[in-house]
C-alpha positions as CSV (number, residue, x, y, z in Angstrom):
1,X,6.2,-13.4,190.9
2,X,7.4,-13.3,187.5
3,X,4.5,-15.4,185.5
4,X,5.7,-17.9,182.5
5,X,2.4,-19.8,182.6
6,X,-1.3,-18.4,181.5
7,X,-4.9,-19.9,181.2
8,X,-8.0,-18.5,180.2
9,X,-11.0,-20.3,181.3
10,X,-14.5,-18.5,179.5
11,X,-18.1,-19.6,180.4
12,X,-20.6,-18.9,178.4
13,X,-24.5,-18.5,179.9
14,X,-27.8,-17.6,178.6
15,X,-28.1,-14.5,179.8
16,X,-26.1,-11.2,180.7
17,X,-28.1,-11.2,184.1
18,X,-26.6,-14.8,185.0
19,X,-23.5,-14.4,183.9
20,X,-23.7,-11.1,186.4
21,X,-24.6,-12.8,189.0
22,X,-21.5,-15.9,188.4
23,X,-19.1,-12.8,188.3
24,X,-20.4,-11.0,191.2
25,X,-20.0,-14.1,193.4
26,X,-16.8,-14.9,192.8
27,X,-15.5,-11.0,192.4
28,X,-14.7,-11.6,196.5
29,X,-12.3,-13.8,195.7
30,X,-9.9,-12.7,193.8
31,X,-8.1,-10.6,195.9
32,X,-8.5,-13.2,198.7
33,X,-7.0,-16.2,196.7
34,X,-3.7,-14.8,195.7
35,X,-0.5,-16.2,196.7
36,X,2.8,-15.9,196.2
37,X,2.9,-18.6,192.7
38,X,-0.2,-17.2,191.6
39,X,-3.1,-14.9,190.3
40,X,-5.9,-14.4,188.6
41,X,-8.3,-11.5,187.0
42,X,-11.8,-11.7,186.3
43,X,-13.4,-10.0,183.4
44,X,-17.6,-10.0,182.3
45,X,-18.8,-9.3,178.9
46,X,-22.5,-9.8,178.6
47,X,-23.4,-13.1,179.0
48,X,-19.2,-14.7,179.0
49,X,-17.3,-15.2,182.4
50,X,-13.6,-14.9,181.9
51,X,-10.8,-16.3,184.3
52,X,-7.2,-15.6,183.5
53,X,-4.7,-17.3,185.8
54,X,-1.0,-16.8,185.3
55,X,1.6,-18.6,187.6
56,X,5.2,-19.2,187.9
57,X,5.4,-22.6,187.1
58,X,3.2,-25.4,185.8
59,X,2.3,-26.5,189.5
60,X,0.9,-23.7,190.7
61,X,-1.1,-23.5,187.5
62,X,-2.7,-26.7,187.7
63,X,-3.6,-25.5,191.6
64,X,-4.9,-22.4,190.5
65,X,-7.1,-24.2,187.8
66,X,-8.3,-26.4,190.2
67,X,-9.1,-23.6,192.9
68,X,-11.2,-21.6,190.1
69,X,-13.1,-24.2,188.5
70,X,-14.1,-25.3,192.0
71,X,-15.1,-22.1,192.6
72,X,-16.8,-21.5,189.4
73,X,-19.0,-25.0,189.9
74,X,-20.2,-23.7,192.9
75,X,-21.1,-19.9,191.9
76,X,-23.0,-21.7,189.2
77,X,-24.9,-23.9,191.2
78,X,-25.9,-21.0,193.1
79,X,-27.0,-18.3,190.3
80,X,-28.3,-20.7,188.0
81,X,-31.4,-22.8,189.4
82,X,-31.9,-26.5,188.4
83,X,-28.2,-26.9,188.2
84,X,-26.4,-29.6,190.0
């Protein structure tokens, strides 16, 4: 896949130990989410949660997007308590 299109989607929490937590549960997935259109990294620095997503065209994008911030609302819900 040659990439032409890039995101970068960066959470911010309150603490490093959350933001640990967000990254370890959704570490799993990025090898297992890959396809042929598109990919993404994931980085940690203290308490930010960075997701790159690059893709060969503007529809796989969007899909990716889509696929990570559904992720991402669920990882929260489950590190962060009292979040819906």
């Amino acid at each position: 896949m040659t990439e032409r299109h890039e995101t970068l989607l960066t959470f911010e929490y309150d603490t490093a130990a959350r933001a640990t937590t967000v990254e370890a549960s959704l570490r799993p997935e990025i090898d297992d989410i890959e396809g042929d259109r598109t990919r993404a990294s994931l980085a940690r620095d203290g308490g930010s949660v960075e997701i790159t997503i690059e893709a060969a065209d503007l529809v796989a994008l969007r899909a990716g997007q889509n696929t990570w911030l559904s992720l991402m609302a669920v990882a929260e819900r489950c590190a962060v308590p009292g979040s819906k």
